[in-house]
Each structure stands twice: as C-alpha cells, then as structure tokens.
Residue frames as qw, qx, qy, qz and C-alpha x, y, z in Angstrom:
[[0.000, 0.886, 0.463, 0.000, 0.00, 0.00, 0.00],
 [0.354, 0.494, 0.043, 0.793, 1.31, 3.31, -0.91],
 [0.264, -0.301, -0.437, 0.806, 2.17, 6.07, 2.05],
 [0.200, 0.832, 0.285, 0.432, -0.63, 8.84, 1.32],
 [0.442, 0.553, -0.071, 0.703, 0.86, 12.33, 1.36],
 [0.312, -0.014, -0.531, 0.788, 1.94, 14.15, 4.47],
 [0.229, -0.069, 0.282, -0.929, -0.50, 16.97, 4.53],
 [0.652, -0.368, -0.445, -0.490, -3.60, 14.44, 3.57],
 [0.640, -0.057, -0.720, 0.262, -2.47, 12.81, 6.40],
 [0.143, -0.074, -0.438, 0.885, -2.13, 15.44, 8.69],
 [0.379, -0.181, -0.375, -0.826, -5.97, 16.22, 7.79],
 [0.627, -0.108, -0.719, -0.279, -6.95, 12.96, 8.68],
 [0.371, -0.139, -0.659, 0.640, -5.29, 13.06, 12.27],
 [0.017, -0.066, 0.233, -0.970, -6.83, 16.77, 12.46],
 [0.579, -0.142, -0.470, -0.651, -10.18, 15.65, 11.68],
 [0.556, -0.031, -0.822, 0.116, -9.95, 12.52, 14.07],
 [0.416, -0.188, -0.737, 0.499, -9.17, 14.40, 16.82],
 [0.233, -0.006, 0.244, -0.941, -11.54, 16.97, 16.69],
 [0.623, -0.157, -0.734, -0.220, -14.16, 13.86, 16.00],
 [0.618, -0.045, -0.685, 0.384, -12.77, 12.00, 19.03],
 [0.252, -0.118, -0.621, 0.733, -12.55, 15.08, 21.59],
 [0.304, -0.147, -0.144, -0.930, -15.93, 16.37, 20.30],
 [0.708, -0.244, -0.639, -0.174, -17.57, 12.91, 21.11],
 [0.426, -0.041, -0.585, 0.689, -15.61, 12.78, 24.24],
 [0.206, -0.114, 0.251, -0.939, -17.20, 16.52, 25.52],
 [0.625, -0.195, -0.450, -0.607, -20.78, 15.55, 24.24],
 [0.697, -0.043, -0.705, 0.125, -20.54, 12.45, 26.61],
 [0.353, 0.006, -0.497, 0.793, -18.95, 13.83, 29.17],
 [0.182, -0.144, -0.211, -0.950, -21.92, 16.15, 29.14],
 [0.739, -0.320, -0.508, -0.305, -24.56, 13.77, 28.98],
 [0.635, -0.191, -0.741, 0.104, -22.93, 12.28, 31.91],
 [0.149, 0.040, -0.384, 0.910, -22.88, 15.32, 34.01],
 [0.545, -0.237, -0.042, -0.803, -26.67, 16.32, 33.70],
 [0.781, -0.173, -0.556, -0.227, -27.20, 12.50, 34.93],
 [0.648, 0.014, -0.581, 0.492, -25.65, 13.00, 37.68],
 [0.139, -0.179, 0.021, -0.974, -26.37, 16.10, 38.31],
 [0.695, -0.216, -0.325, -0.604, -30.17, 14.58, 38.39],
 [0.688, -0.015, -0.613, 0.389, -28.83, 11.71, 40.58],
 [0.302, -0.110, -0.564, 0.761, -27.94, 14.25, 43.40],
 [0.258, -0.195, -0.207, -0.923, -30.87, 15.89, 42.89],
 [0.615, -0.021, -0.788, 0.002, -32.56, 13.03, 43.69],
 [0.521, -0.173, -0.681, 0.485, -30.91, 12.06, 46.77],
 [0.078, 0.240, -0.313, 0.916, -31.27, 15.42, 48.31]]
C-alpha cells in the first residue's frame, strides 16, 4: 500500500481528533446532567 501524502495525512489526524474530543465533551456532558439529576434526587 502506498504512504498517502503528508498533509492528507495530517488532515486525517486533524479531523480525528476533533471527531474523538468532540464525542468525548458531548458524553462527558450527557454524563454530568445524569448525575447532576442523581444528586438531585438524593437530596
């Protein structure tokens, strides 16, 4: 398989990881208002 070209590459990574740490937040997110509700809860 042939190397593809530095800067596609570098795209690919940049793309990932704003992918990756946008999922991440989103999540993270979600899991805070559940919790959030959780202690809400209890109180």
């Amino acid at each position: 398989m042939a190397k593809p070209p530095r800067s596609e590459f570098r795209l690919f990574w940049t793309v990932y990881t704003f992918v990756f740490v946008r999922f991440s937040l989103s999540f993270f997110l979600l899991h805070l208002t559940k919790l959030d509700s959780i202690f809400r809860e209890v109180r």
